[in-house]
C-alpha positions, 0 to 999 in steps of 0.5 A: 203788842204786834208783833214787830214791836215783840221782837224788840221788848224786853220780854224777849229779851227775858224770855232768851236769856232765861235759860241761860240764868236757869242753867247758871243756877243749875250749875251752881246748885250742883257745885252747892251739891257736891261740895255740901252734900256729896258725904252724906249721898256716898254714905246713904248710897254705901251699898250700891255698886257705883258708889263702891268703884268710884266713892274714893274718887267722888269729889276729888276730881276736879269741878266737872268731873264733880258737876257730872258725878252730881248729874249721875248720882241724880239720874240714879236716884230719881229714874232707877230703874235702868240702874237697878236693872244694870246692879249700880243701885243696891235696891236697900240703899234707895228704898233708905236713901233719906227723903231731904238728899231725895228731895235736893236732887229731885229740885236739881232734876226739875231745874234741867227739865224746865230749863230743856222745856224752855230752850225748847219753847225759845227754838221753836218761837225763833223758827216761826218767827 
């Protein structure tokens, strides 16, 4: 294939549009998160400082204030670092955080990074077309 016949294939096309694909099904996987799972996350992570201010709220806010409490709730669970160094995670609640809640926002956290690697991956292909 040269390369003026690539840049009208399909497969740029597919190449272009996944990310945007990748993002709608992160979003509605987070939405799927929040609205499904969100309990049994506040009551495993019921000793933890963050869920302490903000637990009466969480889920009650509307769709993106939900869309982001998923976001952080994912950020405190895969990297704690910072949010143990900060006291926003009781050090208990992650050590007993149950393992499938665990791995439902691990999925989510690689769907955001895949998707980040390929936006890339897309930009830098366009820049040196």
């Amino acid at each position: 294939m040269t390369a003026e016949e690539f840049w009208r294939s399909w497969l740029l096309f597919w190449l272009l549009a996944g990310p945007l694909l990748l993002a709608a099904v992160n979003f509605a996987y987070s939405l799927y998160l929040s609205r499904r799972h969100l309990g049994a996350i506040k009551e495993a992570l019921k000793n933890s400082r963050y869920i302490y201010l903000w637990g009466p709220s969480l889920g009650k806010r509307g769709l993106i204030w939900s869309l982001l409490e998923i976001a952080k709730i994912t950020q405190i669970i895969i990297y704690p670092r910072s949010s143990l160094h900060i006291g926003e995670l009781d050090p208990d609640d992650l050590e007993k955080f149950p393992p499938r809640l665990r791995r439902l926002l691990k999925i989510k956290s690689i769907m955001l990074i895949v998707n980040g690697v390929w936006v890339v991956a897309v930009f830098v292909l366009l820049k040196f077309e």
